[in-house]
C-alpha positions in Angstrom: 52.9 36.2 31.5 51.5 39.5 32.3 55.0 41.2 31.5 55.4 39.5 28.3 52.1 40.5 27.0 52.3 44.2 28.0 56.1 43.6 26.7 54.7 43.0 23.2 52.2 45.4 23.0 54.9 47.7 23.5 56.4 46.1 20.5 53.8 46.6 18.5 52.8 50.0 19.5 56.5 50.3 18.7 56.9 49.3 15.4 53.8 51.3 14.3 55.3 54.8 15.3 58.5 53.6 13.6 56.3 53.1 10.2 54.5 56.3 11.1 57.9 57.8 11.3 58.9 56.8 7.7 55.8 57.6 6.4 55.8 61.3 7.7 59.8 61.7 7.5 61.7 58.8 6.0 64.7 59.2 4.0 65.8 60.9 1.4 64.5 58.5 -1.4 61.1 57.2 -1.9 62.7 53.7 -2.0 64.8 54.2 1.5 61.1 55.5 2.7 59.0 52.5 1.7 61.6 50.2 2.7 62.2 51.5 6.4 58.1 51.6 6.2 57.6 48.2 4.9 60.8 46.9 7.7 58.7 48.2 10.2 55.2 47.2 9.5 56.4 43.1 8.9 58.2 43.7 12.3 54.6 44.8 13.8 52.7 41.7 11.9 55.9 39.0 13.4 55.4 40.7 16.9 51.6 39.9 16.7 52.5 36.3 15.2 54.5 35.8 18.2 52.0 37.4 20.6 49.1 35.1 19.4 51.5 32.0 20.1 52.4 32.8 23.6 49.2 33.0 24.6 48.2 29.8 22.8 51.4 28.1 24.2 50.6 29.9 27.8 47.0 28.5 27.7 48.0 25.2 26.7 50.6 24.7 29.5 48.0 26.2 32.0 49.5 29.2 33.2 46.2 31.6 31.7 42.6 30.2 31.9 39.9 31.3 29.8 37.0 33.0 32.2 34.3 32.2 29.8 31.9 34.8 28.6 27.8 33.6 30.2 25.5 32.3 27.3 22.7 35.2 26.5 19.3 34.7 27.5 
């Protein structure tokens, strides 16, 4: 579980220097800019989607355990 969650945070890191990228350089239109920019950023928000799931799906199957956080005083 441990490799799939650094896995997508690479994903993610990932996709945001790819947007970076076509923000900074891009192509040779505006429209071929926004549209690598806008390919990558939906590509960050599914790999975050899909992040939240598999730790909802891991926790339901048992494989992580919440510690729990002590009440405050």
């Amino acid at each position: 579980m441990t490799y799939l969650v650094i896995l997508a945070f690479i994903a993610i890191l990932g996709s945001l220097a790819a947007a970076l990228y076509f923000m900074l350089r891009g192509g040779k239109t505006a429209t071929a800019k926004s549209r690598g920019m806008a390919r990558a950023l939906a590509f960050r928000v599914g790999f975050s989607i899909l992040l939240f799931v598999c730790i909802l799906v891991a926790w339901q199957l048992g494989y992580i355990h919440p510690t729990g956080i002590p009440p405050g005083r």
